[in-house]
Phi, psi and omega in degrees: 000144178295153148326138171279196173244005187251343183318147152093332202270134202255146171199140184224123180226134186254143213198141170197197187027233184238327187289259247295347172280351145305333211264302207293328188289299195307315148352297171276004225268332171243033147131337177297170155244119170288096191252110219248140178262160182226144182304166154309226327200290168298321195070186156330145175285321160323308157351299173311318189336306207196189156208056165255010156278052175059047180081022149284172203229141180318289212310333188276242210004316188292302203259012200228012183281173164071007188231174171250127179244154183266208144208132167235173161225118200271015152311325191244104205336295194316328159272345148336289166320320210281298172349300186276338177303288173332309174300348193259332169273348178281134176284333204209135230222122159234123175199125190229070177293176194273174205290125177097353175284336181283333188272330174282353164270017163059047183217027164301168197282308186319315186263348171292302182298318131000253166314305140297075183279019182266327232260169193225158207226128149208124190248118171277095184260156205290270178285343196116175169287331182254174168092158192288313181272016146325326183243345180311147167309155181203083158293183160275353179259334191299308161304334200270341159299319183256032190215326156101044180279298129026276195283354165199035175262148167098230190243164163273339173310285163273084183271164193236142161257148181314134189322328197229158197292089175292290192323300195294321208252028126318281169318278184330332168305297208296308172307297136344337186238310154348265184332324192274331176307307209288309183282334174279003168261318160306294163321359168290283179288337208111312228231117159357165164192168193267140174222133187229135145235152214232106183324289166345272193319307193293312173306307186314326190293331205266330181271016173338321195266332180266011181271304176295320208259333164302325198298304205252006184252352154101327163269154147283156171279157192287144154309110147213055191073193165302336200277169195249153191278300192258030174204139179227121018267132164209129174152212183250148176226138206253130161299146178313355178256346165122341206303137160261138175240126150281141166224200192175100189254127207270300177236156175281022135306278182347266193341315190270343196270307191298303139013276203283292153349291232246292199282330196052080192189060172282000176284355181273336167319325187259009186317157160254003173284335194236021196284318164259186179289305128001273206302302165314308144329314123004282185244023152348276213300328175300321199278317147340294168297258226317333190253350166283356162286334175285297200287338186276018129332306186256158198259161189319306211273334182263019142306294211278323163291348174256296163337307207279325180285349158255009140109073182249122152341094151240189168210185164250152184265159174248152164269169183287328165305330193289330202291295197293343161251034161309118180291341153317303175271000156268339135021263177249022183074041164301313193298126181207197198211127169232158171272173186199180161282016204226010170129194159258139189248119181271139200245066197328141171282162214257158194276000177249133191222125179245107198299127178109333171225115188288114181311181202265144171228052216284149191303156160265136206292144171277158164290138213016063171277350213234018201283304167315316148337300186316280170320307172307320167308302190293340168317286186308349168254017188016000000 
């Protein structure tokens, strides 16, 4: 196999859920090695999540190939040791203990960094180190509530929280792309740096825009679904046979081309309730009726062929059996295979793609499978 660009690189991680085992995996998936510690028995709590992966929990399976786990009981000085043992050969240190835990195992950035002036840090926290909501729980729905994600997720009926750990593979982003900042600053200096990201900082980062349009537009954007706060027509729509279309009309080009094209209804392009973007919006409900009287005419497929032929943004909505036999990803060889203790496992390949070298896809781990190996390295260095 060619060289990763990471190869050769030791990453040592306490770890449980989801952002830092996304962060350690994209790491190994380009080439480190991951050594991930684990409780004795249970292990990550993740583990636990479900057992629908042919009695595996989804969420492991998703984060965790590709690394070697220890079992340790960091309770006990002696696991304490093996750890810092483990550190002196390691570029990179991950740990998203609960806030203040890392500094009472004497495994703080500060005291780490201290000893290891190479090694680079990174601790992933609910809220941060500071601050009034420092030691509060910080699940992902918990984040996505108190980040107001929540809150303009859903319906005008309802709100929803988002399908996926937004908060966790946020962090988990961030931390990864820290981290690699850091080791690229090490190559500068020498010297090691602390990278701290807080599942908080990171969703607030991601709301941005609707944080700008409350601030200063005076409102929040309104639930709508598939539909845009601030554009019209956007969302989802059903042809007369029932096929749902996403579309997204962008500019008033679009717009008068979907008009003329799509509805083949140009007089609704010169409406003056629908002449702008701003207008369209507006007159949301009007505009709705005026264009589902046209698609329930039409069958799916001739839906789907006047979007392409007048060059209209769409998707199709999919369900997740349609995802996994999305004619994209077999396409492009998305699709691979890692092992596991349950067998071989179908895998997505990781989205940073580098040609000519395939990332590693390495088995997903047993709780301590890798612990004797492990000890026997740290041996070998008496």
């Amino acid at each position: 196999m060619p060289p990763l660009p990471l190869d050769g690189l030791v990453v040592v991680s306490c770890e449980q859920a989801v952002a830092a085992p996304l962060a350690t995996r994209h790491l190994a998936d380009l080439g480190a090695r991951v050594i991930k510690v684990e409780r004795p028995g249970g292990g990550d709590f993740a583990r636990g999540y479900d057992r629908t992966v042919r009695g595996m929990s989804s969420h492991f399976v998703w984060l965790n190939r590709s690394k070697e786990s220890i079992a340790l009981d960091l309770k006990d000085p002696a696991g304490v040791e093996t750890v810092l043992r483990l550190l002196e050969r390691a570029d990179v240190f991950v740990q998203n203990f609960a806030p203040g835990a890392a500094e009472r195992l004497g495994l703080g950035a500060a005291a780490l960094r201290a000893r290891f002036p190479r090694l680079v840090t990174c601790s992933i926290s609910g809220y941060g180190g500071s601050g009034p909501f420092r030691d509060a729980k910080a699940y992902d729905l918990l984040i996505q509530s108190e980040a107001g994600l929540v809150s303009i997720t859903g319906t005008e009926e309802a709100p929803a929280k988002a399908g996926i750990p937004a908060a966790d593979i946020g962090a988990g982003m961030y931390a990864f792309s820290g981290i690699l900042a850091a080791l690229y600053e090490r190559d500068r200096t020498g010297v090691g740096t602390e990278v701290e990201v807080s599942l908080f900082d990171s969703l607030t980062e991601w709301m941005g825009y609707p944080l700008y349009y409350a601030e200063y537009g005076g409102t929040p954007p309104r639930r709508t679904g598939t539909s845009h706060a601030a554009i019209a027509p956007y969302g989802t729509f059903a042809a007369g046979d029932g096929t749902e279309v996403v579309l997204s009309i962008q500019n008033e080009r679009e717009w008068v081309a979907f008009c003329t094209d799509v509805l083949r209804t140009p007089g609704l392009a010169v409406d003056p309730r629908f002449a702008t973007g701003a207008g369209r919006v507006a007159e949301r409900e009007a505009l709705q009726a005026a264009i589902d009287a046209v698609l329930s005419t039409l069958k799916g497929e001739e839906f789907l062929d006047r979007l392409a032929g007048a060059r209209i943004a769409h998707a199709r909505q999919r369900e997740l059996a349609d995802v996994l036999t999305h004619p994209q990803l077999s396409a492009r060889d998305r699709w691979t295979e890692v092992d596991s203790p349950v067998g071989p496992l179908r895998a997505l390949r990781p989205p940073i793609t580098l040609p000519g070298r395939p990332a590693r896809m390495g088995a997903v781990p047993e709780v301590g499978e890798h612990t004797d190996a492990i000890l026997a390295w740290l041996g070998e260095r008496g």
